[in-house]
C-alpha positions as CSV (number, residue, x, y, z in Angstrom):
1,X,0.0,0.0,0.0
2,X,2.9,2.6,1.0
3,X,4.3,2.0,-2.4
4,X,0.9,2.0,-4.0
5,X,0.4,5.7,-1.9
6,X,4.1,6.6,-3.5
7,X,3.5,6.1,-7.1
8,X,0.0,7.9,-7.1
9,X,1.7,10.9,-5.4
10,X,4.6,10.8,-8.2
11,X,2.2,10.6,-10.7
12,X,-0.1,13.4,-9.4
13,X,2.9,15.9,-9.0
14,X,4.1,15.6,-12.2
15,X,0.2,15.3,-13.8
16,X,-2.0,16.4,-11.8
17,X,-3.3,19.0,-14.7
18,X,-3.9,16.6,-17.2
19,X,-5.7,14.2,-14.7
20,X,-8.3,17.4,-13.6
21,X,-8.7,17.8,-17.7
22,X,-10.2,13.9,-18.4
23,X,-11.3,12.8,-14.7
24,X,-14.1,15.3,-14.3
25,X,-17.5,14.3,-11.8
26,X,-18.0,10.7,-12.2
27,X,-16.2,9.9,-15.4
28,X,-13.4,8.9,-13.8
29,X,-15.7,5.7,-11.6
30,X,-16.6,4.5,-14.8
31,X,-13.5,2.8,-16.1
32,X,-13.0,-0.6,-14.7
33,X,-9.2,0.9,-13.8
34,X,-11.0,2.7,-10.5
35,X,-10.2,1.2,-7.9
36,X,-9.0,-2.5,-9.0
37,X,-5.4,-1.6,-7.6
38,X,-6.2,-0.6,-4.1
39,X,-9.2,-2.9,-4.2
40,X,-6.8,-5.9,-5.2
41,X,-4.5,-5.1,-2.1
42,X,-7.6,-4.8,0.1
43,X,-8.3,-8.6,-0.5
44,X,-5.3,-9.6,-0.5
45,X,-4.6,-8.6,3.0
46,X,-8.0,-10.3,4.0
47,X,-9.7,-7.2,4.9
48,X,-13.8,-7.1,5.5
49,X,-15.6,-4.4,3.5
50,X,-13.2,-4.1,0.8
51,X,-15.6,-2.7,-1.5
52,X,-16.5,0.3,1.0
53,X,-12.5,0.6,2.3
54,X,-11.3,1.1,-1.3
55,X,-13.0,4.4,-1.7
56,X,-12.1,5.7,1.5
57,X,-7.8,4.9,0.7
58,X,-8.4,6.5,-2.5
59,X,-10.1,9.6,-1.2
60,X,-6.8,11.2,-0.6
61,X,-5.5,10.4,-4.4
62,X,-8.4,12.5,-5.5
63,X,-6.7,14.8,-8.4
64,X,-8.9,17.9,-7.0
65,X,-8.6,17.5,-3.5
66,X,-4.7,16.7,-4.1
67,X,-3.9,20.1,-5.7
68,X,-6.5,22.1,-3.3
69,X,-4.1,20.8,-0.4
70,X,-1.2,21.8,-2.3
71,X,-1.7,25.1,-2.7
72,X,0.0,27.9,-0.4
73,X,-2.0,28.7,2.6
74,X,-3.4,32.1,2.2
75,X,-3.5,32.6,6.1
């Protein structure tokens, strides 16, 4: 999972731009590639509630939310 965590982060610092251009509202839950990754290391570690868990690990990876937490603070 940490290296899982690691590569998305890569890959949203260098893309984040073109990931806000093609994954807007709920286009990006309707590929089959949503979710199979972290979903695929739930079960495998034998956790209950995969299904619901895989949403809430990718939460963070969200493109949008990413760069919002990014930004400078303006405090």
């Amino acid at each position: 999972m940490v290296a899982f965590y690691g590569a998305m982060v890569g890959l949203l610092e260098r893309h984040a731009h073109l990931m806000l251009a093609t994954e807007i509202g709920a286009s990006c839950f309707a590929t089959g590639a949503y979710g199979f990754g972290v979903m695929a290391l739930l079960i495998a570690a034998e956790l209950p509630a995969a299904g619901a868990l895989s949403d809430m690990v990718l939460a963070p990876l969200s493109p949008d939310l990413y760069r919002h937490q990014r930004r400078p603070s303006t405090e």
